[in-house]
C-alpha positions as CSV (number, residue, x, y, z in Angstrom):
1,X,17.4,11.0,-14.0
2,X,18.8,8.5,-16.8
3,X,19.7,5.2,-16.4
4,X,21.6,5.1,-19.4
5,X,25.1,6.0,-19.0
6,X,27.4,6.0,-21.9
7,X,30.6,5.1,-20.1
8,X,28.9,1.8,-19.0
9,X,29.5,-1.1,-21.0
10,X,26.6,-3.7,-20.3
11,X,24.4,-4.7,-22.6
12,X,21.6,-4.0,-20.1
13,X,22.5,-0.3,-20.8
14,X,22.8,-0.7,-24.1
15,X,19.0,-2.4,-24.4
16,X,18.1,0.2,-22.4
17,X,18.6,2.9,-25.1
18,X,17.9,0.8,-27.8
19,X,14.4,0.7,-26.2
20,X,14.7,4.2,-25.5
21,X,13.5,3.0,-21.5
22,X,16.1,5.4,-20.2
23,X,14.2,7.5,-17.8
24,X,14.0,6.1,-14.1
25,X,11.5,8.0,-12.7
26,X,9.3,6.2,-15.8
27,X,11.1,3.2,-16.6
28,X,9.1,0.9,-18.7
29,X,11.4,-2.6,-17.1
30,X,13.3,-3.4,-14.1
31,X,16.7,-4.5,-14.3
32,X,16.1,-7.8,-12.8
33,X,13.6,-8.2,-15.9
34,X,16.2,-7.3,-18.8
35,X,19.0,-9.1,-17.2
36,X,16.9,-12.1,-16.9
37,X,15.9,-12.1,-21.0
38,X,19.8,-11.2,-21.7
39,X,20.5,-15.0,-20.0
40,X,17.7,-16.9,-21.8
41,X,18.4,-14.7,-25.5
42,X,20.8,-13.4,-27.8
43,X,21.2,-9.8,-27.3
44,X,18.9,-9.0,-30.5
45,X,16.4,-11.2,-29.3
46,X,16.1,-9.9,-25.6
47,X,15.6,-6.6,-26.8
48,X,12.8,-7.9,-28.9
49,X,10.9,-9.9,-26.9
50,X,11.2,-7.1,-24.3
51,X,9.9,-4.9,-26.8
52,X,7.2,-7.3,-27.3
53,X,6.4,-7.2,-24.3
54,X,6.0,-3.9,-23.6
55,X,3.7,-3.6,-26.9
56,X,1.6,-6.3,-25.1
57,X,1.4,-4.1,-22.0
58,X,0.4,-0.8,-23.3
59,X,-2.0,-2.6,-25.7
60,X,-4.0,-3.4,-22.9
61,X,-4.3,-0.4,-21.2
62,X,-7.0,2.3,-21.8
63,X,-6.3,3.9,-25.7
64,X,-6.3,7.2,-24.2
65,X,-6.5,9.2,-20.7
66,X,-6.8,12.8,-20.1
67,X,-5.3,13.4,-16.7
68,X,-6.3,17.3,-16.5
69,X,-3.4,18.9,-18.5
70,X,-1.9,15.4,-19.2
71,X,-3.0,12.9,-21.7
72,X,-1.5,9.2,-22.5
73,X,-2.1,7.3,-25.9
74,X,-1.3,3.6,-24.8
75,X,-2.2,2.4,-28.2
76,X,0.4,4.6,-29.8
77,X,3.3,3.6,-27.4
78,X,2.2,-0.5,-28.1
79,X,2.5,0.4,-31.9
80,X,6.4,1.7,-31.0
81,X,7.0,-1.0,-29.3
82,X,5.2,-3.7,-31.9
83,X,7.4,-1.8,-34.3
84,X,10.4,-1.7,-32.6
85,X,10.7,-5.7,-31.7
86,X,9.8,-6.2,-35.5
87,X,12.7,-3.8,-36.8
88,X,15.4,-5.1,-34.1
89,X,14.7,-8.7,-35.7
90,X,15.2,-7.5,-38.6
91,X,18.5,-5.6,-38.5
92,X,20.0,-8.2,-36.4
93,X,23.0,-6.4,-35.1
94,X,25.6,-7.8,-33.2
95,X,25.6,-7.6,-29.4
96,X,28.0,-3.5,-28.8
97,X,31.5,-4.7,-28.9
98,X,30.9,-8.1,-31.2
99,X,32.5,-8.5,-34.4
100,X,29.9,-7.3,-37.1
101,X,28.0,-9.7,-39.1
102,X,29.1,-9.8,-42.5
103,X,26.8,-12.7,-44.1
104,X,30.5,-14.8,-44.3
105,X,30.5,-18.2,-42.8
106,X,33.7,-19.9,-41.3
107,X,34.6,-23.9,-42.1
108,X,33.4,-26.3,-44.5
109,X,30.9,-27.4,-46.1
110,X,30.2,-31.3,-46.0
111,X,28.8,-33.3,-48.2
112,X,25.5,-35.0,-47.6
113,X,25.0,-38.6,-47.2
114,X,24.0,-40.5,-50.2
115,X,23.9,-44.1,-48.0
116,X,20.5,-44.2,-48.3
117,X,20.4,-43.8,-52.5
118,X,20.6,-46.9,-55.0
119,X,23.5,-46.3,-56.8
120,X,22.4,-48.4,-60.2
């Protein structure tokens, strides 16, 4: 079961891919938890301090377990995610539906102050 659906437009769903934390049964946050870093952040930001965090959490978990025929390797999921928040910041894409960033800035520029200068 995913909880990713395409059709959906929030940007909980769209974190939710972008961290690739889409399956349910194994989902690495709750939906309270994203929705309440969408409110304090940007959209880039929330996905990378959620990314962050989950870094933080697998990092201190055991490096490896061997659970008979399964075996987890915290340490390399942390890395992904330690990646991942680092990679997001530096893309910065807009939030999905948000005019592109284009490096162009709207308005003027003023000119500073000079008050404070001797003019002789």
């Amino acid at each position: 079961m995913f909880t990713f659906d395409p059709t959906l437009s929030s940007l909980r769903d769209q974190i939710r891919l972008r961290l690739a934390d889409t399956d349910a049964s194994a989902s690495v946050f709750a939906d309270e938890t994203i929705d309440a870093m969408l409110a304090m952040y940007s959209y880039d930001e929330a996905c990378a301090q959620l990314a962050e965090s989950a870094g933080a959490e697998f990092a201190r978990k055991a490096s490896i377990i061997d659970n008979g025929p399964l075996r987890y390797e915290y340490q390399e999921r942390s890395a992904f995610f330690t990646n991942l928040a680092k990679s997001v910041r530096s893309l910065a894409m807009p939030a999905p539906g948000s005019p592109p960033f284009t490096g162009a800035t709207f308005g003027s520029f003023e000119l500073p102050s000079l008050d404070r200068y001797r003019t002789d």
